[in-house]
Structure formats: C-alpha cells, structure tokens
C-alpha positions in Angstrom: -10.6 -18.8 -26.6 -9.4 -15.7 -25.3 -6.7 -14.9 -22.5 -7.0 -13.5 -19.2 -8.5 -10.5 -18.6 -6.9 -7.6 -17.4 -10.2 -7.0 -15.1 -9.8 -10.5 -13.8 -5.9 -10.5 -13.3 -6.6 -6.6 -11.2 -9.2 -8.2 -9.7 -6.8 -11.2 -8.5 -4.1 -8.6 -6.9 -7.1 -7.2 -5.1 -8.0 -10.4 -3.7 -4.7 -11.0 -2.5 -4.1 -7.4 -0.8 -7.3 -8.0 0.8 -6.4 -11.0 2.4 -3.6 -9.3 4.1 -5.0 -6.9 5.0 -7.7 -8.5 6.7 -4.8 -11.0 8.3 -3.6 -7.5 9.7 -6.9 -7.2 11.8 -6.9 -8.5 14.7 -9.5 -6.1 16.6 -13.2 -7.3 16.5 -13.0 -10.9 16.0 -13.9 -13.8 18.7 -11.1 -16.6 18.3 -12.4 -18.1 15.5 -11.1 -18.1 11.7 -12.3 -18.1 8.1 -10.4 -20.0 5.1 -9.8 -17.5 1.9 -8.1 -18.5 -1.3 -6.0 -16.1 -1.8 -4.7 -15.9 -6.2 -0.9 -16.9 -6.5 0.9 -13.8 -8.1 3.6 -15.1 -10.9 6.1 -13.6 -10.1 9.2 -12.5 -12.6 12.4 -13.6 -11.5 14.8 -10.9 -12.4 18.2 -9.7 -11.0 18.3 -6.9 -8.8 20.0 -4.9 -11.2 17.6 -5.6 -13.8 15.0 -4.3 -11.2 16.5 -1.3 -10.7 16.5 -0.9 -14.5 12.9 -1.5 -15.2 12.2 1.0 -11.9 14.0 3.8 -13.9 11.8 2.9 -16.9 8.9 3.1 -14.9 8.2 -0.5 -15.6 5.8 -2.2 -12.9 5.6 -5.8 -12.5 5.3 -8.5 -9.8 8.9 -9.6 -9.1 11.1 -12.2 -7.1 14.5 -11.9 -6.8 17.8 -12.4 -3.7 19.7 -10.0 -2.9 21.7 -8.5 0.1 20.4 -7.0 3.0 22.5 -3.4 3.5 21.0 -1.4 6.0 17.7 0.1 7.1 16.7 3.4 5.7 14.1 6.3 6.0 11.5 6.3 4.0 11.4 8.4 0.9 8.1 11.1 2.0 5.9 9.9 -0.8 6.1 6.6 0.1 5.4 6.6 3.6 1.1 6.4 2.3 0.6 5.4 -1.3 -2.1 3.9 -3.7 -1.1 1.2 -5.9 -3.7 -0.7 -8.2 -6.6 1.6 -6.5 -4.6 0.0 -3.1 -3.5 3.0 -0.4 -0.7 1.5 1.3 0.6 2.7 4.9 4.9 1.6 5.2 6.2 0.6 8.3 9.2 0.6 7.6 11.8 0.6 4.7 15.0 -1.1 4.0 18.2 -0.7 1.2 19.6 -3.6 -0.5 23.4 -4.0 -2.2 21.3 -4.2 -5.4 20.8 0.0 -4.3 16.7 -1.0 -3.8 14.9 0.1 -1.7 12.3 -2.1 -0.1 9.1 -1.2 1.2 7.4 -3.0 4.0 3.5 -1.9 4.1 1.8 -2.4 7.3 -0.3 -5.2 5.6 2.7 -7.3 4.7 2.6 -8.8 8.2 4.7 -11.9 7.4 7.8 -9.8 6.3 7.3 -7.5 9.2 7.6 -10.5 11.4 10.9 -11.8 9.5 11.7 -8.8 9.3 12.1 -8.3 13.2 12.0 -11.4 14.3 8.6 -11.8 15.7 6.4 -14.6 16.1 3.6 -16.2 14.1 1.3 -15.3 16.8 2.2 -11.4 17.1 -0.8 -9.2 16.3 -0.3 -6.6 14.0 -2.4 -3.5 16.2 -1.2 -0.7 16.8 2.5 0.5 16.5 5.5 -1.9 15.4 7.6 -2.4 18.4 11.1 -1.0 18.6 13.0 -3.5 18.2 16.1 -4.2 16.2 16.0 -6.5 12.6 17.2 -9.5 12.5 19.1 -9.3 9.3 23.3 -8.3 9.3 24.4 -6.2 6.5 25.7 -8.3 3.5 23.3 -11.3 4.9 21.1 -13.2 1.7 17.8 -12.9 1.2 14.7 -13.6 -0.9 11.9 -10.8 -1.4 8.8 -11.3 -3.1 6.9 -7.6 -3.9 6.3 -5.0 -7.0 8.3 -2.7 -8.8 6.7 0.6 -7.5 9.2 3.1 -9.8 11.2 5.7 -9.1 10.5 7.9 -5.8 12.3 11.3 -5.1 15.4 9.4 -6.6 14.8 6.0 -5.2 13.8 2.6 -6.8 11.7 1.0 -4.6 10.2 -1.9 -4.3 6.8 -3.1 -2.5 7.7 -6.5 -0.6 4.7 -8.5 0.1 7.0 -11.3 1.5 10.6 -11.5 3.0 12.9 -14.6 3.2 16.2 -15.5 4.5 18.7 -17.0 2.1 17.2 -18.7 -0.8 13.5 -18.7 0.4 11.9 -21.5 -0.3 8.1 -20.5 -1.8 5.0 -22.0 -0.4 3.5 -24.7 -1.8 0.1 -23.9 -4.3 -3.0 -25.4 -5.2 -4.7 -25.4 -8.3 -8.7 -25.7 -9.6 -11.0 -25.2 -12.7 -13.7 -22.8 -12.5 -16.8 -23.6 -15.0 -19.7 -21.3 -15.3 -22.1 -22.3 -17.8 -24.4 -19.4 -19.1 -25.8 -16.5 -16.8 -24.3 -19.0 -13.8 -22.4 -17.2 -10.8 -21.4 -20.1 -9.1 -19.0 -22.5 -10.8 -18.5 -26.2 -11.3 -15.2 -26.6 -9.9 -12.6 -29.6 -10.5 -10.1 -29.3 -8.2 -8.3 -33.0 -8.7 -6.4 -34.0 -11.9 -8.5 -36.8 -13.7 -12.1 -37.6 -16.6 -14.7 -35.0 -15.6 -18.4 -35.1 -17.2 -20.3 -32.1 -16.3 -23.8 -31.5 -17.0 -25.4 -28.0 -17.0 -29.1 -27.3 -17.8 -29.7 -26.2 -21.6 -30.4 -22.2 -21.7 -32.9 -22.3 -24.7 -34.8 -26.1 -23.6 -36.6 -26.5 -20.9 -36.1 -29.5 -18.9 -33.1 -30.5 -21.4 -29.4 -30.5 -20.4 -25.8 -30.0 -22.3 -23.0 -32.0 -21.1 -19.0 -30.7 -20.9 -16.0 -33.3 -20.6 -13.2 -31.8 -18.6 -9.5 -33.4 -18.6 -7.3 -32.5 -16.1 -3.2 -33.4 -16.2 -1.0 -32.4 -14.4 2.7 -32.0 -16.3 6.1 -31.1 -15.7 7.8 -28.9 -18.0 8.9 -31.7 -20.8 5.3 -33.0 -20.7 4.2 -29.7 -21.2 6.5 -29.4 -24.3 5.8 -32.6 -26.0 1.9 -32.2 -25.9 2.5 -28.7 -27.4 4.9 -30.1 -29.9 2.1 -32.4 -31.0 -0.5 -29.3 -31.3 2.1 -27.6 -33.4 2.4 -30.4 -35.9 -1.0 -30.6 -36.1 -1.3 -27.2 -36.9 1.6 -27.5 -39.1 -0.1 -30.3 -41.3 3.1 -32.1 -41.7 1.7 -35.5 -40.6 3.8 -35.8 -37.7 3.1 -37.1 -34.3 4.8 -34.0 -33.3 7.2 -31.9 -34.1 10.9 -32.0 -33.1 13.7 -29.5 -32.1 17.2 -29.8 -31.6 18.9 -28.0 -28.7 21.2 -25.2 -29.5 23.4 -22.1 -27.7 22.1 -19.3 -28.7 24.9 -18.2 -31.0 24.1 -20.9 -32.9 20.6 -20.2 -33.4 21.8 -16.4 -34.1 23.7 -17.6 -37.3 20.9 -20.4 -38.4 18.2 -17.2 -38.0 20.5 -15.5 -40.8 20.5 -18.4 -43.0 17.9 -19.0 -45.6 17.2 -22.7 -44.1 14.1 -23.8 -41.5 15.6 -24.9 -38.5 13.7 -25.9 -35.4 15.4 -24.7 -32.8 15.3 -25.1 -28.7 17.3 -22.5 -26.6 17.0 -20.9 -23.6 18.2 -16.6 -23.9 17.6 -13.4 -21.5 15.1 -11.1 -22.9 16.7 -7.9 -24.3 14.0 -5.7 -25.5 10.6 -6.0 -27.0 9.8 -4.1 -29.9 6.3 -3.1 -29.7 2.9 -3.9 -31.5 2.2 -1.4 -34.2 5.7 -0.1 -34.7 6.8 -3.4 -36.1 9.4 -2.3 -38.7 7.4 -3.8 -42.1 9.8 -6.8 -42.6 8.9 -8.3 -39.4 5.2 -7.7 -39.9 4.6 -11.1 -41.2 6.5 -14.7 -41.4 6.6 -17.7 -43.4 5.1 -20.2 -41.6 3.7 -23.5 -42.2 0.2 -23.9 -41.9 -2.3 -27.1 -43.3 1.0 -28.1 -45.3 1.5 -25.3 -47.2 4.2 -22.3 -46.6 2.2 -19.2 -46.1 2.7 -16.0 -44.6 1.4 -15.5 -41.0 0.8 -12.3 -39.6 3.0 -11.5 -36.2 1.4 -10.0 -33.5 4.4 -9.7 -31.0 8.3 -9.5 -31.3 10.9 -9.6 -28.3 14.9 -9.5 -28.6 17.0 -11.7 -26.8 20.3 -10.7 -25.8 22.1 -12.4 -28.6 19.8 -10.9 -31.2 17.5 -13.3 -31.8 14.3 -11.2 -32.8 11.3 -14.0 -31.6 8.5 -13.4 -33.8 5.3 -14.2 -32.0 2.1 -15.4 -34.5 -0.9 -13.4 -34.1 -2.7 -16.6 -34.0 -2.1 -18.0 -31.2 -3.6 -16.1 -28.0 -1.5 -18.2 -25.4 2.0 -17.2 -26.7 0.8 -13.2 -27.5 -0.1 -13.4 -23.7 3.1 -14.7 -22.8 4.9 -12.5 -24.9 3.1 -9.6 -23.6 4.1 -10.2 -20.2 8.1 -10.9 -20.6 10.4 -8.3 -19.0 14.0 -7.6 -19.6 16.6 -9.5 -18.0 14.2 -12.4 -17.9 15.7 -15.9 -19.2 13.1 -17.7 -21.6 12.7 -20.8 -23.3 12.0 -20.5 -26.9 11.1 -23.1 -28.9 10.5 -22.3 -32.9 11.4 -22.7 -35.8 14.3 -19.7 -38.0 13.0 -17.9 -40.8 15.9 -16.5 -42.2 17.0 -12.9 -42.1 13.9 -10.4 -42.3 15.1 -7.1 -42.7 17.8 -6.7 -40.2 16.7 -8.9 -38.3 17.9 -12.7 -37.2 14.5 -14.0 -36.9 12.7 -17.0 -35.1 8.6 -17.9 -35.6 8.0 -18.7 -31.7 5.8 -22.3 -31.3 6.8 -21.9 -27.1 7.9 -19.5 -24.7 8.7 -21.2 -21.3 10.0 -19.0 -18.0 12.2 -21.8 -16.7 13.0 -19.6 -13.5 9.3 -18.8 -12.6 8.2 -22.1 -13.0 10.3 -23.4 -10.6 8.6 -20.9 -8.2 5.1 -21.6 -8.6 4.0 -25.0 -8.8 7.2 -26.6 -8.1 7.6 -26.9 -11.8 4.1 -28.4 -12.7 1.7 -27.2 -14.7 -2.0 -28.1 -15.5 -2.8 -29.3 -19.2 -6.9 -28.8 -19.0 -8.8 -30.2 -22.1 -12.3 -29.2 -22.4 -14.9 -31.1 -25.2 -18.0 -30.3 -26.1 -19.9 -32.2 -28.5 -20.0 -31.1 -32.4 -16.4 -29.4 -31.3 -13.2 -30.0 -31.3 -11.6 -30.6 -28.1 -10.0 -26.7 -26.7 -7.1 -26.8 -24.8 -5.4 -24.3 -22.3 -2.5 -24.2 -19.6 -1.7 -21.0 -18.4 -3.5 -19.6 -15.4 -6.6 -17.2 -17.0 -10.2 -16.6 -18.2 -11.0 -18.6 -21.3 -14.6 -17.8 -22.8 -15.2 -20.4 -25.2 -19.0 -20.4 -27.5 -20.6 -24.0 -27.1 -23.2 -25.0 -29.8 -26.4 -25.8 -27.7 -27.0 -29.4 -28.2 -31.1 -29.0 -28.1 -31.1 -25.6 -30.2 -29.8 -25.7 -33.1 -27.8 -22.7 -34.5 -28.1 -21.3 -30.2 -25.0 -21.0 -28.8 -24.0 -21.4 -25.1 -21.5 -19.3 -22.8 -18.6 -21.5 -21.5 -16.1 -19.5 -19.1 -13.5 -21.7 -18.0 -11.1 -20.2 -15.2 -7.9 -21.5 -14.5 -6.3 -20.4 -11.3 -3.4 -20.9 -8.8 -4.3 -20.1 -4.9 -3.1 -20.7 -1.6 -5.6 -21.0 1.5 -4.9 -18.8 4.2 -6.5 -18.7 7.6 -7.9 -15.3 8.5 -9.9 -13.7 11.9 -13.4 -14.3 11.4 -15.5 -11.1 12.1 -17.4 -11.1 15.4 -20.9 -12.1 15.1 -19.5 -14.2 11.7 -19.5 -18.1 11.7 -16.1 -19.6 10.2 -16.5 -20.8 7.1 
C-alpha cells in the first residue's frame, strides 16, 4: 500500500478553497443550490505560542488553536492579495491576538467574516464588507481554524478559514470509501460501516469479473489500539493475540529507554523536534526489533523527540506511521505506543508500533475513526485507517500472473450547499 499523495492531499485543499469561494458568489445564480463535498482539513492543534514559533521557522501547516481576541489591526501590505497553494487570496480584514498573531480573514472565508461582524447566515458576500463594528471585546476567547502563512514584514500571520467564539465546537463529518478498479474514473463508493462484496469487470477477460470484499468499522480510539496491537503481534511472531503495553509518564519511559531491557511502553508527550531523514546520526539508523520471532535489526525511516527526550524511532516498514510521523509538528502532544530499545548512541530510544494525536482526533470525527479491511482472493486481507490514497496490485482471478489496479480512497468531507449557476440544474 502506499500513503496519500501529496497531489491528492493539494488537490483536497483546492477543493475546499473552491467551495468557498464559490459560496462567496452570489451574482449569477437563480435561487437554487448545488450540494459539494467539500475534504475535511486535519487540522494540528497547537498553542498559539507554538504557532508563532513554527511561523518564524517558516513552517506551514493547517492549524486549530483558542486564543484571545486583542484588537483589530492593518493589514501588513503583502498580505492584503496573496497566493497560497497556487490560491490568490484577497483579505478583508485582519485581526491581532494575545498569542501576538495576526489573523487573516480572506474575502472567501465568508463564515468568519460573518462571526466576525456579526452578520447573518443569509448576508451575501458582494461587493464591499459593511462598516460595521466586530463583535468580539478585547481579551474575549475564541477558536480559529486557518494556515500558518509565515512571517510577513515582521508579522506571523495566520490564514483563518473559520472563526469561533469560546471553545468552538467543530462541525460534524462524514466519511466514504472510494474504489476504482483499473482505468475506472468513477468509484464504487461505501459510504455505511458494514460486509461489502464488490464486483468489477476482469481487465484481461472478456465477459469475466473479479470480486473485492470491503469491511467497514467504525472505532473509537481504544478500538483503534487493540486491532493495531493485534497486527503488531502478528507481525512480531510472538504468538499472541496481541500485544500489550503498560501506561507510563514519560520520565519513566525516559529512564526504561536508557536501560538495556524491552519494555512496551504507552505514553502520551509533546513533540520536541524531529530529526530528519537522511541525517540520522548512524546509531539511530537502524533498531532491534522483533520480526517472525526472531530479534533483527529494522531499518528506521523517521525519528521525532519528545520533550522529555524520548527519541521515537519510526520503522521504515510501515507506511502508515512514516506518514504520520512525517506530518507531526512541534508543540503537538502524541500518543506513542512502542516498545524501548535501550540507549542508541545518545539517544533514549523507543521503536514506535502507534502514533495517535489525541487532541486532533477529538476534532475530527468526534473521536472515531474508520478501520477499512479490503480482501481479495489469493491475498491477504490489507488494512488501512488514516484518511488517503492506497494503490494496492490485485492478482486477476481469470489471468493468471495479470495483475489488477485497486485504488482505495479514504476520505473525510462535509456537504455544503452552494448557489447553483444560472442556466445549471441543482444537483
């Protein structure tokens, strides 16, 4: 299997932009409306100080974070018309935080202009924004949802897509799986938890047809655990239903990593630093692991530091947790789940078998996730969680030695009601 994308998870932000801005046209439509799926962004849950950090870094990310609303401010020139993702973005206006951010409020963010000021769901967003004052007080809570832009003549900004008072409670999501089978363009979709067979028509045989179970649960966050536990003792070979962890601080997993003693380990730590790909220091290139019974030595393909030191070694095997890795920020609290491999070098170190974002989850999904099982006959059954592209090779079952195309797609999505375009049924 392979993770997302990158093309797919740009092409998902473009979606999402584009649905705004099309809610922000008003002009040229006859009363009726179109429903679009717009993609769910996963947003990081950082501090506001840890988002001005990664701003002075240049770091850009989707974020989510409360702060307090200080004052509104002018916009920094740059800012007023940018392009972001191959995006040009027109600001509105622009507002400072206690967290010293400043936020700015595109003229396709239509839902925080309207919190913003106070309008109502029905205000059409034509021509200019009327004067009118906000609605927020200084040193008032709030919730914004947007992207790190960076540093601007001095400024850290930030791109809010949505503004919320107080603790701003997120909209609910749905969830489907996308199948397209071959040179297909339009998928199979499940959209329900539950037994799916699929058929699809053999590429190589006329007239014959290969068939596709798909398995659809949805889990919360210890269901989620204990079927991966049972995948990692499998893995592991150690003829266990699945493995087992005890919960520790993480001081106490700090001193177990520096002990020459395996100890599976559950904790939850704030990402410190990661320590990049190819400039692994050689110690930390490679880990004992077990694998089919038998220590080996498995090849690392990711490390992060949490702030007490704990260096989590991600394998290179496993495509799911390099993804995950991949994507964790500073000041971000994790779930790690692993077992300690003794001191490596300098370092404390822990073989990662999960990486969990307890605060983003709670976000998106209301803390459920979707465990998706996919079988194909003469193959064992492939099994993914995380929102994505898998491609996944299918032996034909009428040609031997032919393979099939399998791309499974995993996504989150809200619908949204938009203007339909004069002369343009609703859909």
């Amino acid at each position: 299997m392979k993770r997302a994308t990158k093309g797919m998870v740009v092409a998902a932000i473009l979606a999402s932009v584009a649905v705004s801005a099309a809610m922000g046209q008003a002009g040229g439509t006859s009363g009726a409306v179109t429903k679009i799926k717009v993609p769910v962004k996963r947003y990081k849950v950082l501090s506001p100080a840890d988002i001005y950090q990664a701003a002075t870094q240049g770091i850009r990310a989707d974020v989510r974070f409360r702060d307090t609303f200080s004052r509104m401010t002018a916009m920094p020139g740059p800012a007023r018309q940018f392009e972001l993702g191959g995006v040009t973005y027109l600001v509105e206006r622009a507002f400072r935080t206690q967290g010293d951010l400043v936020c700015l409020v595109p003229r396709s963010s239509t839902g925080a202009l309207r919190a913003l000021f106070g309008l109502t769901p029905d205000w059409p967003p034509t021509g200019a924004l009327p004067n009118l004052p906000v609605v927020f007080n200084e040193g008032q809570r709030i919730t914004i949802e947007g992207t790190i832009v960076g540093t601007v003549v001095g400024e850290k900004c930030v791109l809010v897509y949505s503004l919320m008072s107080g603790e701003g409670e997120p909209l609910p999501a749905q969830r489907e799986v996308q199948l397209f089978w071959g040179a297909q363009t339009e998928p199979r979709i499940v959209s329900e938890p539950g037994e799916n067979t699929l058929v699809f028509p053999c590429s190589y045989v006329e007239g014959k047809t290969g068939t596709v179970k798909v398995s659809v649960k949805a889990v919360g966050p210890e269901e989620l655990q204990a079927e991966l536990a049972i995948l990692t003792a499998a893995r592991e070979g150690l003829g266990e239903e699945r493995k087992a962890y005890g919960q520790y601080l993480p001081d106490s997993v700090y001193r177990y990593a520096g002990q020459n003693r395996p100890v599976n380990v559950d904790f939850k730590d704030n990402v410190a630093r990661q320590i990049m790909g190819r400039r692994f220091p050689g110690e930390i290139a490679v880990a004992p692991a077990v694998r089919g019974g038998v220590w080996t030595q498995v090849r690392v393909g990711y490390v992060f530091e949490t702030a007490n030191r704990i260096a989590c070694l991600v394998p290179r095997d496993s495509a799911n947790l390099l993804a995950r890795a991949a994507g964790t920020l500073p000041g971000e609290r994790v779930h790690i789940r692993g077992t300690t491999t003794g001191l490596l070098g300098a370092y404390n170190c822990v073989l990662v078998d999960y990486i969990g974002f307890p605060d983003q989850e709670q976000v998106v999904g209301q803390g459920q996730t979707w465990w998706v099982s996919v079988e194909c006959p003469q193959q064992q059954p492939m099994v993914f969680w995380d929102s994505g592209l898998y491609e996944i090779p299918v032996p034909c079952q009428n040609a031997p030695g032919r393979v099939e195309r399998l791309r499974v797609v995993l996504r989150e999505f809200r619908e949204v009601e938009v203007p339909a375009r004069a002369g343009q049924p609703a859909q």
